[in-house]
C-alpha positions as CSV (number, residue, x, y, z in Angstrom):
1,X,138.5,116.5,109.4
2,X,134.9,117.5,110.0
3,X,132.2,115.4,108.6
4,X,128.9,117.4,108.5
5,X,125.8,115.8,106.1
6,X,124.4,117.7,104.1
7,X,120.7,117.6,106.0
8,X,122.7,118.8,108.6
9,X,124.4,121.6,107.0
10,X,120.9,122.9,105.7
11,X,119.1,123.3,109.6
12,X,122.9,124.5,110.4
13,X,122.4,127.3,108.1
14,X,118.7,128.6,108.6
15,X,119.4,128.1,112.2
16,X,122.7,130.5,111.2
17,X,120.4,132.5,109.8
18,X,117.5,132.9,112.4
19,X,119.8,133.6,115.0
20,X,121.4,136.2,112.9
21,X,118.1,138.1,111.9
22,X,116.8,137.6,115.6
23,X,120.1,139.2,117.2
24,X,119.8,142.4,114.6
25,X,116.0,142.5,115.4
26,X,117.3,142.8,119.1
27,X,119.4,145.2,117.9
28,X,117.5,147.2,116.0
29,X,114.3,147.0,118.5
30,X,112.0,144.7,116.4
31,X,109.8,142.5,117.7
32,X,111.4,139.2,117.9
33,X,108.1,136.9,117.7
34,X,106.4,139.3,114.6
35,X,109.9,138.6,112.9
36,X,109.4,135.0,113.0
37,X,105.6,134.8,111.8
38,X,104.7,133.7,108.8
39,X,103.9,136.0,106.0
40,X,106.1,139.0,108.1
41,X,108.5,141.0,105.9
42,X,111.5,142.4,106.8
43,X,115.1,142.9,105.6
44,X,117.7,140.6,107.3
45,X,121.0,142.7,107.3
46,X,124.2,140.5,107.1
47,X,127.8,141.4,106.5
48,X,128.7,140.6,102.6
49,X,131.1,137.9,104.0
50,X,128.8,135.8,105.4
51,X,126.1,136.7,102.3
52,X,129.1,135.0,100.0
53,X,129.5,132.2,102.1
54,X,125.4,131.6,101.9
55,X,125.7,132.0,98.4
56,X,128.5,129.3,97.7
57,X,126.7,127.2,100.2
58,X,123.5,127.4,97.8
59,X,125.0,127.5,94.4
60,X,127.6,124.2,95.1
61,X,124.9,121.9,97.0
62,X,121.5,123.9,96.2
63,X,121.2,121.6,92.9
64,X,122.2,118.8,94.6
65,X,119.9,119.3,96.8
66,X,117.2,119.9,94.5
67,X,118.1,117.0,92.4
68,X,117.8,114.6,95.7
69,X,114.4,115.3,96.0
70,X,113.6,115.2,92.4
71,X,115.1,111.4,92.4
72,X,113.1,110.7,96.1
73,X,109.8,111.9,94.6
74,X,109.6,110.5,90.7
75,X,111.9,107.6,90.6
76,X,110.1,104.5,90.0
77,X,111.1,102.4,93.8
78,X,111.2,104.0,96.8
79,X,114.8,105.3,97.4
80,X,116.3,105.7,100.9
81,X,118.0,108.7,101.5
82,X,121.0,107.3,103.0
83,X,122.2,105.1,99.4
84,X,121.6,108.3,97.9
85,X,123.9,110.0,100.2
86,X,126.8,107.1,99.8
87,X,126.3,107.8,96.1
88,X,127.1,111.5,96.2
89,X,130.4,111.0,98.4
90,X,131.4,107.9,95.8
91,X,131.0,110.7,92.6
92,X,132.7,113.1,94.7
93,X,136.1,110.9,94.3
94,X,135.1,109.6,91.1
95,X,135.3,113.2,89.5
96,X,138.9,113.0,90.4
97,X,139.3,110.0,88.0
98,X,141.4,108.7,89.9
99,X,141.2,105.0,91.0
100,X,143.3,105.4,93.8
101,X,141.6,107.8,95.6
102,X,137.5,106.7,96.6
103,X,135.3,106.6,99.5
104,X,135.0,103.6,102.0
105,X,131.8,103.2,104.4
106,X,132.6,102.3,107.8
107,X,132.0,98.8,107.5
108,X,134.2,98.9,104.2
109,X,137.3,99.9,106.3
110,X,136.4,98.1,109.2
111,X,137.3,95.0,107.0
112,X,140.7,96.6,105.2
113,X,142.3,97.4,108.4
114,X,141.1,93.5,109.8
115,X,142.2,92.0,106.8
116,X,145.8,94.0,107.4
117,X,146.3,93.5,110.8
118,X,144.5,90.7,111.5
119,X,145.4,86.4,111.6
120,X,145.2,86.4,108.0
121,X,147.0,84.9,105.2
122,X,146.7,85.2,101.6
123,X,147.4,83.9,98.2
124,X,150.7,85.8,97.4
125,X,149.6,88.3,94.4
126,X,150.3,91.9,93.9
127,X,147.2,94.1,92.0
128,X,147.0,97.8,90.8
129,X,144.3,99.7,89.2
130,X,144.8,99.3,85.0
131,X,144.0,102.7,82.9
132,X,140.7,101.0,82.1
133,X,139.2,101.0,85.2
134,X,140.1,97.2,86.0
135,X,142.0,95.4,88.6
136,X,145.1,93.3,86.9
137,X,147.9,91.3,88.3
138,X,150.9,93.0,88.9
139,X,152.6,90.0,89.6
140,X,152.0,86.6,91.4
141,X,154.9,86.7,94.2
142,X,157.4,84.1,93.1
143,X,156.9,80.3,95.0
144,X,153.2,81.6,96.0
145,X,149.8,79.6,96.0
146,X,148.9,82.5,93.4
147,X,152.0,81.5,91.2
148,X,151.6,77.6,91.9
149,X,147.6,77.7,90.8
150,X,148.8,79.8,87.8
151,X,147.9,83.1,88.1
152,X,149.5,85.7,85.5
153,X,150.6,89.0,85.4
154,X,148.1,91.2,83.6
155,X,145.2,88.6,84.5
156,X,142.0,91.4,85.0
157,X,140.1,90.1,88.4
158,X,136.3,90.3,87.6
159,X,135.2,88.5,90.7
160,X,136.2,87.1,94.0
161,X,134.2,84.2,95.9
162,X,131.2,85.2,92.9
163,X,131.6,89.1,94.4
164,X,132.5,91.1,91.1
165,X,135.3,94.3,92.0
166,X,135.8,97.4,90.0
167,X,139.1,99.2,90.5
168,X,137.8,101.8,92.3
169,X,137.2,98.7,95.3
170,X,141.1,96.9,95.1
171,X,141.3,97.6,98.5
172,X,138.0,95.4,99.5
173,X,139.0,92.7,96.6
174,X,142.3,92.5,98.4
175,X,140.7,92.1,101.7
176,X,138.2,89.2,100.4
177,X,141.2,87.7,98.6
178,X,142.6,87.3,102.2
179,X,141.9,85.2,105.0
180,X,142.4,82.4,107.5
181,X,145.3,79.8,106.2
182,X,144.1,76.5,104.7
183,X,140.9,78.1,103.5
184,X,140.3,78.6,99.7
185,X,139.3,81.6,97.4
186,X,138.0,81.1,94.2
187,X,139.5,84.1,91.4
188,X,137.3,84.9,88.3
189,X,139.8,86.1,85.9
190,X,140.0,87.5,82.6
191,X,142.7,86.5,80.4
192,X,142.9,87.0,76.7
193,X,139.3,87.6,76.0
194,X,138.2,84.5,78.2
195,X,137.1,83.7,81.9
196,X,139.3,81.7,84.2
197,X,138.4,80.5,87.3
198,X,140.6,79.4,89.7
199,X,140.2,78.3,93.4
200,X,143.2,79.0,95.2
201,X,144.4,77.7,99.1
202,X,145.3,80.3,101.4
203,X,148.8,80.4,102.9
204,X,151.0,82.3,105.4
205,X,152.9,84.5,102.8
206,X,157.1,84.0,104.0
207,X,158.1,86.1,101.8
208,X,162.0,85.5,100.9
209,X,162.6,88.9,98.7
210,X,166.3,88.3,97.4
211,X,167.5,85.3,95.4
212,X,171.0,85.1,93.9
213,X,172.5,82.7,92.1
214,X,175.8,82.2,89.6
215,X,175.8,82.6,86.0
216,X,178.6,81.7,83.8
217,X,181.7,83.8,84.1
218,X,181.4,84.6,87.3
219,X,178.4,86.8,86.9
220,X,175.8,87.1,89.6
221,X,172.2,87.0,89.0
222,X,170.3,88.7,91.9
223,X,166.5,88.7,92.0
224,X,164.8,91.3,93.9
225,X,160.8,90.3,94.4
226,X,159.6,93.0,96.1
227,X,160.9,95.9,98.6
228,X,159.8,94.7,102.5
229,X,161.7,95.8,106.2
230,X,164.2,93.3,105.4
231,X,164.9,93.5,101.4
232,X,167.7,96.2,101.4
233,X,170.2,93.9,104.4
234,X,169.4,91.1,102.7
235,X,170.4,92.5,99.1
236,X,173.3,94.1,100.5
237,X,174.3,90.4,102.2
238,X,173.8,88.9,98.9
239,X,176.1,91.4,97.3
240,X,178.7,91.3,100.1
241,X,178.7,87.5,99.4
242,X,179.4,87.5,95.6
243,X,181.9,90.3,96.2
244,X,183.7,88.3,98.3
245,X,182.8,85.1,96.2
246,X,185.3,86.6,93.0
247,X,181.8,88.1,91.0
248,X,182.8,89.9,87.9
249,X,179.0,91.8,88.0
250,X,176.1,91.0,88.5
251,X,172.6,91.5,87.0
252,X,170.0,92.9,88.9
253,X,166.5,91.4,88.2
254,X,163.3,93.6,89.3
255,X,161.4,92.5,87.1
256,X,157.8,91.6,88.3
257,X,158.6,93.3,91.3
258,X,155.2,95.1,92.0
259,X,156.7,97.7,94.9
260,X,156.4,98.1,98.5
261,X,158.5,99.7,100.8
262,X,159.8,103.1,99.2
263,X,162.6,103.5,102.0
264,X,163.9,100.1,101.3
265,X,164.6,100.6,97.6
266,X,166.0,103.9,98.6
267,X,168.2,101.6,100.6
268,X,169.0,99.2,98.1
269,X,170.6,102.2,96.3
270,X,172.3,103.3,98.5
271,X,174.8,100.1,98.0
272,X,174.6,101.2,94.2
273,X,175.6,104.7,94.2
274,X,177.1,107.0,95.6
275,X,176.0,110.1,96.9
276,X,172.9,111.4,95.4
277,X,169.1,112.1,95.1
278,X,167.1,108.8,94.0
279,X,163.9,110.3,93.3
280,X,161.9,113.3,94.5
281,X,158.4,113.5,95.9
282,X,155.9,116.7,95.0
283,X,152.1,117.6,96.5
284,X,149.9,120.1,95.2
285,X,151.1,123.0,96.7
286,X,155.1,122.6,95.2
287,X,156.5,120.9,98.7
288,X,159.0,118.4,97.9
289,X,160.2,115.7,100.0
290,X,164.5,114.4,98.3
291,X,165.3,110.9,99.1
292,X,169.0,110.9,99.0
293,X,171.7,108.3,99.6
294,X,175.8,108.5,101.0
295,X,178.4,107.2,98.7
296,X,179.5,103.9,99.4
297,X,178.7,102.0,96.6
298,X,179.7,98.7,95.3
299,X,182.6,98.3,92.8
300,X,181.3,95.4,90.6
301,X,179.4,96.4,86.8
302,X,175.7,95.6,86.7
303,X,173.0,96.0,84.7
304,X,168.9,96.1,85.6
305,X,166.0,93.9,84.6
306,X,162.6,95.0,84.1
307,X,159.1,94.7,82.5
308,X,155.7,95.8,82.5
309,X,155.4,93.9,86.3
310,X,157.8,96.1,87.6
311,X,155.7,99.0,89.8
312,X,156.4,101.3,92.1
313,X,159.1,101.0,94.7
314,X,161.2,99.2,91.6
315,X,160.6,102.4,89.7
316,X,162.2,104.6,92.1
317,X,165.1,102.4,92.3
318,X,165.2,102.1,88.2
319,X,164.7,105.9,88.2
320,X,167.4,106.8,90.8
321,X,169.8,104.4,88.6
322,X,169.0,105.4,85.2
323,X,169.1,109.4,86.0
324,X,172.2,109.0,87.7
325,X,174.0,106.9,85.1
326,X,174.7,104.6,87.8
327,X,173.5,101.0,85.2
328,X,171.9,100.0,81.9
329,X,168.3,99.3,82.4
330,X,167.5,96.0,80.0
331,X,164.0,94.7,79.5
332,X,160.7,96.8,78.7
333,X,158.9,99.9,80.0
334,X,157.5,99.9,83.2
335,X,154.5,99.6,84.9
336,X,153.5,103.3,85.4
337,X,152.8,103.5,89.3
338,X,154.6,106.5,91.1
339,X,152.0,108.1,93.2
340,X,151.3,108.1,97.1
341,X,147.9,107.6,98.5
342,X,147.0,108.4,102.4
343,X,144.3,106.6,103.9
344,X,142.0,108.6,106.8
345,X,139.5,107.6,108.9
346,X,136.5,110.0,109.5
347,X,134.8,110.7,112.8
348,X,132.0,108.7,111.8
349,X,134.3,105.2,111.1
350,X,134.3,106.0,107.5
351,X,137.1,106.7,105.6
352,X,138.8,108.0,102.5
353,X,141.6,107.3,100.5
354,X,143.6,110.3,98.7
355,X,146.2,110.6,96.4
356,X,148.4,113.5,98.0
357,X,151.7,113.1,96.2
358,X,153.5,112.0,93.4
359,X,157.0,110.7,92.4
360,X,159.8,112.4,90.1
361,X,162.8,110.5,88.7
362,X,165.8,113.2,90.0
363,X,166.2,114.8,86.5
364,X,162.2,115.7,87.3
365,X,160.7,112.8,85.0
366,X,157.3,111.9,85.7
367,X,156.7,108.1,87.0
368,X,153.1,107.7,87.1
369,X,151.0,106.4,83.9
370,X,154.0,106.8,81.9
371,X,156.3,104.1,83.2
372,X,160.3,103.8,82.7
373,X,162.0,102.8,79.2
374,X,164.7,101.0,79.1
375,X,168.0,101.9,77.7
376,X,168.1,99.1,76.0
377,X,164.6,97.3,75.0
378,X,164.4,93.8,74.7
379,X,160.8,91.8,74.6
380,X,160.2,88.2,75.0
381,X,159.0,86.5,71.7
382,X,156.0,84.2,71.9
383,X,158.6,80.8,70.8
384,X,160.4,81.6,74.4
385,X,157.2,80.2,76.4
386,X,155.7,76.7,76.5
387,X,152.1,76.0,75.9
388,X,151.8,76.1,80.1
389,X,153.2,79.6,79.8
390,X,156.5,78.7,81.5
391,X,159.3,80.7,80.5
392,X,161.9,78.4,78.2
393,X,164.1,81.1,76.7
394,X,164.7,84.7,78.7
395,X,166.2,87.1,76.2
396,X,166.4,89.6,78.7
397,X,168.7,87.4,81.5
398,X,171.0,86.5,78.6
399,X,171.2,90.6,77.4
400,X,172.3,91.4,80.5
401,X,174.7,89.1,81.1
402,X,176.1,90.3,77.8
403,X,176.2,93.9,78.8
404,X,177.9,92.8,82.1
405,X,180.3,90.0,80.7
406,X,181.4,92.3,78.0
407,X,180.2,89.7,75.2
């Protein structure tokens, strides 16, 4: 991608244009030097491609230009030139009005990729971008320091370690969540119209994605936490097991399962159902990428869980299932998260993140900011929790087990 600033682009084009005029002057038989005094007159021929492209050049940045100078002469404080710059590429993404997709500085990035790659651990929460601008817990990832210290889904981060984070800045939140094991982060949350603050220890996330266990009647209850390299053999171990085991059915839990791996809940279903598209992908110009799965699915009833923490990679599975008649889905609608972002570096260590596609359920539903329904809804009532928050009754668990059990 070429990165050209815009101080640059202005000397690029009267230089464009200098060397132009001088060449025809050759041309033509005019005195070069007179051509370039000042107060000299003279009719600069250019083709009426290049006069277009001069005239987009002027009437897309020419205000913006004239504006920057504006702000550098009259405003109140000096201004440097370079936040000014930063400022302009930021609103560039913001127009979009898009959380997902905004500017990073070199710097910025530098500290993403470290907090990614490097000897880092973390507190064991999943975030996303809310419709109001806000980031809010997906989920805390179940056994977690995040779950332990109490954190909840829908809890709005305001600030990390004092540092306040929009959405538009998940990425660098995330980062500053993480770091070295045994150190502490302190979360400023808001939850139900009041601040929370919470200092939580880092840990070396070990994250164990499948859970099963038996219900009565020889129903299985297998929880899925989130979609990682090793979630689909471990599911399909789990269900091998209470096939073998006798199972009757099972009940298959995504519920505050924020995402992750697409190709691994694609894999997932493909022990579900058999042959089939799961969900599509589409980018601006039409192209569509099918995820499809072989049949070879399991023989054993099920049914699905999920809520407003399921995101994402659970939403394609839920999608692929529902569309395909393959399983009830039991709970309430889904998060809403069913686009794909791509993350470039630019040649001067900046970078951007883009939203270049977006997910369709196979009968061509849309995913994103819209979210699955159920097929049959069922919400928690506030007498199911104690004061702590802990879950005493779930409605949802027994429905399913119902559906499955043929109560």
């Amino acid at each position: 991608m070429i990165s050209i600033k815009k101080r640059s682009l202005i000397v690029l084009i009267a230089v464009s244009l200098i060397a132009g005029a001088a060449s025809m002057a050759l041309y033509a038989g005019v005195d070069v030097y007179r051509l370039l005094q000042p107060g000299y007159k003279a009719e600069r021929m250019i083709s009426e491609e290049d006069y277009d492209w001069y005239r987009y050049l002027h009437n897309a940045y020419g205000k913006i230009d004239r504006l920057r100078e504006h702000v550098s002469a009259h405003y109140y404080l000096p201004v440097e030139d370079d936040d000014l710059e930063l400022g302009m590429l930021r609103g560039l993404f913001d127009g979009l009005d898009d959380p997902y997709s905004y500017y990073m500085t070199a710097e910025e990035y530098e500290s993403v990729v470290i907090s990614l790659t490097g000897e880092y651990s973390g507190i064991g929460v999943s975030l996303s971008t809310n419709k109001n601008g806000a980031i809010e817990v997906v989920a805390p990832q179940d056994g977690s320091p995040a779950h332990a210290a109490g954190v909840r889904r829908g809890d709005i981060i305001l600030k990390v370690d004092g540092t306040p984070y929009s959405g538009t800045e998940i990425d660098l939140a995330a980062a500053a969540i993480r770091g070295k094991a045994g150190t502490r982060v302190t979360l400023t949350l808001l939850r139900d119209g009041e601040e929370v603050e919470l200092s939580i220890r880092r840990e070396k996330i070990i994250s164990q994605t499948v859970r099963w266990e038996w219900m009565d009647g020889d129903i299985a209850h297998i929880r899925i936490a989130s979609f990682e390299e090793s979630t689909a053999s471990d599911f399909k171990k789990a269900l091998k097991t209470v096939e073998q085991r006798g199972a009757k059915g099972f009940v298959l839990d995504l519920r505050d399962n924020p995402g992750g791996l697409v190709n691994a809940s694609v894999d997932v279903a493909d022990a579900l159902m058999d042959k089939g598209t799961v969900v599509y992908s589409e980018d601006q110009a039409g192209n569509r990428e099918y995820f499809h799965v072989k049949d070879g699915k399991t023989d054993l009833p099920f049914v699905v869980l999920v809520n407003e923490g399921s995101a994402s990679a659970s939403e394609i599975l839920t999608a692929g299932l529902q569309d395909n008649g393959v399983a009830l889905i039991v709970g309430t609608t889904t998060f809403g998260k069913g686009i794909i972002q791509q993350l470039e570096q630019l040649r001067d260590g900046s970078a951007i993140n883009l939203t270049v596609m977006q997910y369709y359920s196979p009968k061509g539903h849309v995913i994103h900011g819209v979210g699955i329904e159920p097929d049959i809804e069922v919400e928690p009532e506030e007498e199911d929790y104690a004061q702590d928050g802990t879950l005493l009754v779930d409605r949802q668990l027994n429905r399913g087990w119902e559906i499955v059990s043929g109560q």
